[in-house]
C-alpha positions as CSV (number, residue, x, y, z in Angstrom):
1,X,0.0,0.0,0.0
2,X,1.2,3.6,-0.9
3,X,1.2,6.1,1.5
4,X,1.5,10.0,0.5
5,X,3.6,12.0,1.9
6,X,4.1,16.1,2.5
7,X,7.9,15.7,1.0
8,X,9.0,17.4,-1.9
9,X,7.9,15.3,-5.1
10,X,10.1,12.5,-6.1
11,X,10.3,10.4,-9.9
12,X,7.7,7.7,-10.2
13,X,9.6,4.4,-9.8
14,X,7.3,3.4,-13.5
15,X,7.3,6.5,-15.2
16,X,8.9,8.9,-13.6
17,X,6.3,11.4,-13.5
18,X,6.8,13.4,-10.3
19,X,5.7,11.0,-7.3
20,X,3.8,11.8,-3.4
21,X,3.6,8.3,-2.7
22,X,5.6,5.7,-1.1
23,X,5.7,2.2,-0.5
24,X,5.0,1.7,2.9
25,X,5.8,-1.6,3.1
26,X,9.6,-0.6,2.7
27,X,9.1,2.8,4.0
28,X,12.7,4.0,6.7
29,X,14.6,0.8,4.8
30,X,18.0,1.0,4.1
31,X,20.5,0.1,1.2
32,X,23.2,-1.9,0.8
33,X,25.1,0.8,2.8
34,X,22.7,1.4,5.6
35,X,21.3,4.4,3.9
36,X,17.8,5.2,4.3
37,X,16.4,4.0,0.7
38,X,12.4,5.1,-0.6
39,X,10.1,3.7,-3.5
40,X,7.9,6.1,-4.8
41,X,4.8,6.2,-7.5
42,X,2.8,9.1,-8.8
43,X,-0.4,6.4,-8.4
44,X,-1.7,3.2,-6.7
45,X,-1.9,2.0,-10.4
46,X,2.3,2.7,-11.0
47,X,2.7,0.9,-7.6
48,X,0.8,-2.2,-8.7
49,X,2.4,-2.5,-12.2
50,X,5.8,-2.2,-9.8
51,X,4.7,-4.9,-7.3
52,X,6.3,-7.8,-9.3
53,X,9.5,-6.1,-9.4
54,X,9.6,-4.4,-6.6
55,X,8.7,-7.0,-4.1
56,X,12.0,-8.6,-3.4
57,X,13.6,-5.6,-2.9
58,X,10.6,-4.4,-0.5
59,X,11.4,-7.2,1.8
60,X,15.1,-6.6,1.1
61,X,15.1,-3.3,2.6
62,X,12.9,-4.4,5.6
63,X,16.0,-7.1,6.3
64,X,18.6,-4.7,5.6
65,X,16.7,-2.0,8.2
66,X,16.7,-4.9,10.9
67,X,19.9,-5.8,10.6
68,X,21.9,-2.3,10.3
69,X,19.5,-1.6,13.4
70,X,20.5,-4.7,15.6
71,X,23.6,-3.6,14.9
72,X,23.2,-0.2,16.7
73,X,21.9,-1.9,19.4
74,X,24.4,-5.0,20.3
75,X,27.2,-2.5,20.1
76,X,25.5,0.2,22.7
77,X,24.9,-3.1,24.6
78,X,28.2,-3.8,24.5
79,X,29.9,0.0,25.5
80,X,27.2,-0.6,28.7
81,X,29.3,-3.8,29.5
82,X,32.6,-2.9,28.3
83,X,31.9,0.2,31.0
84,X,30.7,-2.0,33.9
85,X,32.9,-4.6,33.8
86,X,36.0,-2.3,32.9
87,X,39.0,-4.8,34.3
88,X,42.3,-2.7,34.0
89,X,43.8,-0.2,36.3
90,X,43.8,3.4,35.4
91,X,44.6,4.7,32.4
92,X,46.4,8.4,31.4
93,X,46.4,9.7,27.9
94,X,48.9,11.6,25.3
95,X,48.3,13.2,22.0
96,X,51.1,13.2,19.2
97,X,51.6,16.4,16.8
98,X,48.5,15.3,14.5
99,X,46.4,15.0,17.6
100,X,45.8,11.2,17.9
101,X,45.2,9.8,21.1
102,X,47.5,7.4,22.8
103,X,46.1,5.4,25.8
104,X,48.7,4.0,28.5
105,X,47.8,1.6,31.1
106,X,49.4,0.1,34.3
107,X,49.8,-3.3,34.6
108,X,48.1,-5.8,34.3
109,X,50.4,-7.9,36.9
110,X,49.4,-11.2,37.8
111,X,45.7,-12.0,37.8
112,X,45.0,-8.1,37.3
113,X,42.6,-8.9,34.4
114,X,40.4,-10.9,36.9
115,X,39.3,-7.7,38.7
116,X,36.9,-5.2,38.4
117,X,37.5,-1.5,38.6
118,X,35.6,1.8,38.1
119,X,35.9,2.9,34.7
120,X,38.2,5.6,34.6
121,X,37.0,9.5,35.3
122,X,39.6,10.8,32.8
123,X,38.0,8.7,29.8
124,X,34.8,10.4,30.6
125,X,36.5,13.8,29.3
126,X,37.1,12.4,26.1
127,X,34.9,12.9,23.1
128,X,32.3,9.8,22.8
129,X,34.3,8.8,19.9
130,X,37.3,8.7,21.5
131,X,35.4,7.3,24.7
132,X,33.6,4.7,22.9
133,X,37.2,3.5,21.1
134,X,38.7,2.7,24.5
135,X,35.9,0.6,25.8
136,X,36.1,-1.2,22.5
137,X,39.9,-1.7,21.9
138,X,41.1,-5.1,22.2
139,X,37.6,-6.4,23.6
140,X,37.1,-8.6,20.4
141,X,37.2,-11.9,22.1
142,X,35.0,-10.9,24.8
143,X,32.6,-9.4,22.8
144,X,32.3,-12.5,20.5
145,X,31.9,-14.9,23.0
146,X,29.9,-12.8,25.9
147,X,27.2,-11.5,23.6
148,X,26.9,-14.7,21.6
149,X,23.5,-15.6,23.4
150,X,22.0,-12.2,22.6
151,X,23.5,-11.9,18.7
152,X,21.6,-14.9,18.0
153,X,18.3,-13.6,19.4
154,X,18.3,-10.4,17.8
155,X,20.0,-10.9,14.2
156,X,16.9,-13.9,14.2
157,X,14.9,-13.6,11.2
158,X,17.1,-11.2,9.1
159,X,20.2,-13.4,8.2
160,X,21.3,-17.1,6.3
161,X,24.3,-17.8,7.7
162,X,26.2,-15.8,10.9
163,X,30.0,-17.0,11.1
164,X,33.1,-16.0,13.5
165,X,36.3,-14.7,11.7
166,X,39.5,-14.3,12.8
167,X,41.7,-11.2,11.2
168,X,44.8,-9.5,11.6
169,X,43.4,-6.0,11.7
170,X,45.2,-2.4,10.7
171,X,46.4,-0.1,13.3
172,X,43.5,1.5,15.5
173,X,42.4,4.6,13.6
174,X,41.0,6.2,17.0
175,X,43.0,5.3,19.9
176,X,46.9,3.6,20.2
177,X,46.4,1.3,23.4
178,X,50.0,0.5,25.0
179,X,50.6,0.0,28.9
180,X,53.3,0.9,31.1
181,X,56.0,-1.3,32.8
182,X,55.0,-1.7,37.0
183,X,58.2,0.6,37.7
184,X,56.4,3.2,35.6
185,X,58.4,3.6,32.6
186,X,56.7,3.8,29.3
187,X,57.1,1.2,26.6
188,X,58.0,2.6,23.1
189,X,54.8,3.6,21.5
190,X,53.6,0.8,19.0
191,X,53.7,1.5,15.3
192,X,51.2,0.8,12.7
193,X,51.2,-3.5,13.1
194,X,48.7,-5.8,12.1
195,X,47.3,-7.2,15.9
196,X,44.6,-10.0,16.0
197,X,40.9,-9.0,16.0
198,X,37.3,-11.1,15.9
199,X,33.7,-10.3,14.4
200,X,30.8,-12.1,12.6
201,X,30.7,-12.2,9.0
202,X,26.7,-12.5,8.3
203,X,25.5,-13.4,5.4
204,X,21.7,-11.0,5.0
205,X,18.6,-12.7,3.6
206,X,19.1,-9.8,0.7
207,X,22.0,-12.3,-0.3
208,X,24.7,-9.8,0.8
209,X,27.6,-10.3,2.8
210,X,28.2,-8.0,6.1
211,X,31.0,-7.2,8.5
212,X,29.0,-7.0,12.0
213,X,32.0,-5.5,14.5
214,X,30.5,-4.6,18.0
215,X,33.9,-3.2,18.6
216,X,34.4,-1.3,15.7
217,X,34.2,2.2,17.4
218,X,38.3,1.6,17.9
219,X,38.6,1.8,14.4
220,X,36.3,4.8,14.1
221,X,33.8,2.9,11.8
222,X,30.5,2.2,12.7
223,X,29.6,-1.8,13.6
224,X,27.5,-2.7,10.3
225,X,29.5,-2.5,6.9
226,X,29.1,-4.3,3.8
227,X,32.3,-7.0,4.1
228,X,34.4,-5.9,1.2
229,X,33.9,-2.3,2.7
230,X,35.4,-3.4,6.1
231,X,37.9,-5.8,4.7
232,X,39.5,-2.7,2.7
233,X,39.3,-0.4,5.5
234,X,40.2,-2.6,8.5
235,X,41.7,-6.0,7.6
236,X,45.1,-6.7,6.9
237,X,45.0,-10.7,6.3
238,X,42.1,-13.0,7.1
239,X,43.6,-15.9,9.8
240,X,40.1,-18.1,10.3
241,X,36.7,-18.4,10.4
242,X,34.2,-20.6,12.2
243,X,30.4,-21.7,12.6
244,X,28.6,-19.1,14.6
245,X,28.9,-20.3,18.6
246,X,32.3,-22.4,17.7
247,X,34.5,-19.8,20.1
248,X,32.4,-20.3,23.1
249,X,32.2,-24.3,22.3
250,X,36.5,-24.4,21.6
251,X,36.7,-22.4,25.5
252,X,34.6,-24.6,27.2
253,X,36.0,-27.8,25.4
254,X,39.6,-26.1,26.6
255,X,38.3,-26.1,29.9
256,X,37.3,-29.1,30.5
257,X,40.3,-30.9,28.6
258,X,42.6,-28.7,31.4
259,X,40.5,-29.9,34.3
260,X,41.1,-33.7,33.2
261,X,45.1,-33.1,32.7
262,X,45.0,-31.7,36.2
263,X,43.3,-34.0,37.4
264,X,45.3,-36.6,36.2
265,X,48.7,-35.1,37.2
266,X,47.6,-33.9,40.2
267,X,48.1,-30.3,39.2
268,X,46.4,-26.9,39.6
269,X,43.6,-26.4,37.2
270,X,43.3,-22.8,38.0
271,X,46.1,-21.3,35.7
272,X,46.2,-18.4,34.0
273,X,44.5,-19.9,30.5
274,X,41.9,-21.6,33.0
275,X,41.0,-17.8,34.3
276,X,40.7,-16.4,31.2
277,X,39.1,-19.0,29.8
278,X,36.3,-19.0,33.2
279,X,35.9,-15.4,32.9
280,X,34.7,-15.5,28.9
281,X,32.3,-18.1,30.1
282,X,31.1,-16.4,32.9
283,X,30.4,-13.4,30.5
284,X,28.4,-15.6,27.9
285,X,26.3,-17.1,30.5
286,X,25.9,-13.5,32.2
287,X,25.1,-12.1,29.3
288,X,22.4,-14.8,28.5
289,X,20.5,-14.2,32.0
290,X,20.2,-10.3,31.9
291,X,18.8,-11.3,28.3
292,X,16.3,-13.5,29.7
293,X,15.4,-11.2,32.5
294,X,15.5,-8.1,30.3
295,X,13.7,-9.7,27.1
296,X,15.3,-9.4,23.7
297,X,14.3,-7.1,20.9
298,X,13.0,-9.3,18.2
299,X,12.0,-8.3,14.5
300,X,8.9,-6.9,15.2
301,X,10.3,-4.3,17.2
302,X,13.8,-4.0,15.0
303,X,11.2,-3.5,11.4
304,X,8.9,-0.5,13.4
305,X,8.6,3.0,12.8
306,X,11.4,5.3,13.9
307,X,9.7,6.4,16.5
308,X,8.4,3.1,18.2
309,X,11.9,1.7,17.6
310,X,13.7,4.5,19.3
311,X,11.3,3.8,22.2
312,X,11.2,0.6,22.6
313,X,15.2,0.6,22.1
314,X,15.7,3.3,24.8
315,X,13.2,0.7,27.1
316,X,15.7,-2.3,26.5
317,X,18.7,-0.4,26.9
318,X,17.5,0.7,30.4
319,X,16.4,-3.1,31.1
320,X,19.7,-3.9,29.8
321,X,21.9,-1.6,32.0
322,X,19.8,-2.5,35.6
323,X,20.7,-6.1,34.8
324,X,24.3,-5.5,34.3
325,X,24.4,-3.7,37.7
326,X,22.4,-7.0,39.3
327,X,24.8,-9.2,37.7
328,X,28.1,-7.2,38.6
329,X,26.4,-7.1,42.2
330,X,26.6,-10.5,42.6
331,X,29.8,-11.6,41.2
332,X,31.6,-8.9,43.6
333,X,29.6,-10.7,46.5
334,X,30.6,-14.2,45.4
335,X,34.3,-13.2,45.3
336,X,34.8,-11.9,41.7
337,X,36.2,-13.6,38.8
338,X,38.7,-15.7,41.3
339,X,35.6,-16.8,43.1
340,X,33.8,-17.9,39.9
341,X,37.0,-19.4,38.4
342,X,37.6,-21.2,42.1
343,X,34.0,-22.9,41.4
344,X,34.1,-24.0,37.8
345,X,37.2,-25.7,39.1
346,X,35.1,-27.4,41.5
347,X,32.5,-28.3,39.0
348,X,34.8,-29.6,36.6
């Protein structure tokens, strides 16, 4: 059904008479490049002569605004947990002569990355651009396996195929991230090396293949990008790729093939590759209960108007924040990451 609108006219998608309608059914789609994209006719008649042609790309669009939009939303879901469960020390920052921003960070000593600190004051004087960057830079693992739970829920419905690729990325365009020695000194600033980076490549039910990066901000990009888009601007070689949910499978395999070695050498399970390992799993399964408690936004809500979509995002966002703050509640009570660590040991 056409609906008319106030807008200046627009060409007739038949015969390019000047047009006031527009299909609603594809109405606030995007392209290819998330672009908002309209079909218009000077007449109902026009848009049923159209309707043959124009359906696939009506539903298109409708995918392409789901996805671009899920997008959006896993990545502010992820800056809300990047925030809250901010695990390094403190962090002070330089800029060179063309004004890029280097982050330096204490530590981490041994075990620092299993605790839990306040994100830093001085991060929230940088732009959100810059701010956003440092909550993403060199999070890909966690994001890939903590949100893998709540990826699958939302990108439901719009995709074919969802797949987790390995890369050797380009420099950071946003933010250098180095750390400092415990005495203090600074290491030599790094220069422009490839350094290991994860993200879904998704394959769209328009048949088009997309990079989905929830921590893309570090490369100043945004987290949905056709793939051969993102492979010029952030890849440097392609290492591997897997079935979607194969990372969190391969960690928990890991741990479980550690606990049996340990057990039969009669060693200590909790090492260091055990803790990491224990704290990506604690993530994915944390993840997955602030989902269930918070709800998930589904298609329905992903393909509405602008306006209920912003509303009903704003809604889960809140959800999603409150159950963060439950969650990190409770791990601190239970003893923190070496607490939850201790247990799977005991489990396993």
């Amino acid at each position: 059904m056409a609906s008319s609108n106030s807008a200046p006219l627009k060409s007739c998608a038949i015969c390019n008479k000047d047009a006031s309608l527009r299909c609603a059914g594809c109405a606030e789609g995007v392209d290819i490049s998330g672009s908002p994209t309209m079909t218009w006719y000077c007449s109902k008649a026009c848009q049923t002569a159209h309707w043959s042609t124009h359906k696939i790309e009506c539903k298109d669009t409708s995918y392409r605004k789901h996805f671009y939009r899920a997008g959006d939303l896993l990545q502010q879901c992820f800056h809300l947990f990047s925030r809250k469960f901010w695990n390094h020390t403190w962090s002070s920052w330089e800029r060179d002569e063309n004004n890029r921003l280097y982050g330096w960070m204490h530590g981490p000593d041994t075990g620092e990355d299993e605790k839990l600190y306040d994100f830093p004051e001085e991060c929230d004087t940088l732009s959100d651009r810059e701010k956003h960057a440092v909550l993403a830079t060199q999070k890909g693992p966690a994001a890939l396996l903590a949100f893998h739970q709540l990826v699958k829920a939302v990108l439901k419905g719009s995709c074919t195929n969802v797949e987790e690729i390995m890369v050797d990325a380009k420099q950071h365009a946003v933010v250098v991230w180095n750390t400092k020695k415990v005495d203090g000194e600074p290491l030599e600033k790094p220069g422009d090396v490839p350094e290991t980076h994860q993200l879904y490549r998704v394959t769209l039910k328009d048949s088009n293949v997309y990079a989905l990066d929830l921590t893309s901000a570090q490369f100043g990009i945004p987290p949905v990008m056709p793939f051969d888009r993102y492979q010029a601007a952030v890849v440097h070689r392609f290492v591997s790729g897997r079935a979607f949910g194969r990372c969190i499978t391969y960690i928990q395999d890991g741990c479980q093939t550690r606990a049996m070695f340990a057990l039969v050498c009669h060693k200590e399970i909790v090492d260091e590759d055990f803790r990491f390992d224990s704290r990506m799993m604690y993530y994915e399964e944390m993840i997955g209960r602030v989902r269930k408690r918070g709800g998930t936004m589904g298609a329905r809500e992903l393909k509405s108007s602008n306006a209920e979509h912003q509303r009903t995002q704003e809604e889960f966002l809140q959800r999603f924040a409150a159950g963060l703050e439950m969650e990190l509640t409770e791990l601190k009570a239970q003893g923190g990451f070496a607490g939850d660590a201790a247990r799977r040991a005991k489990v396993m």
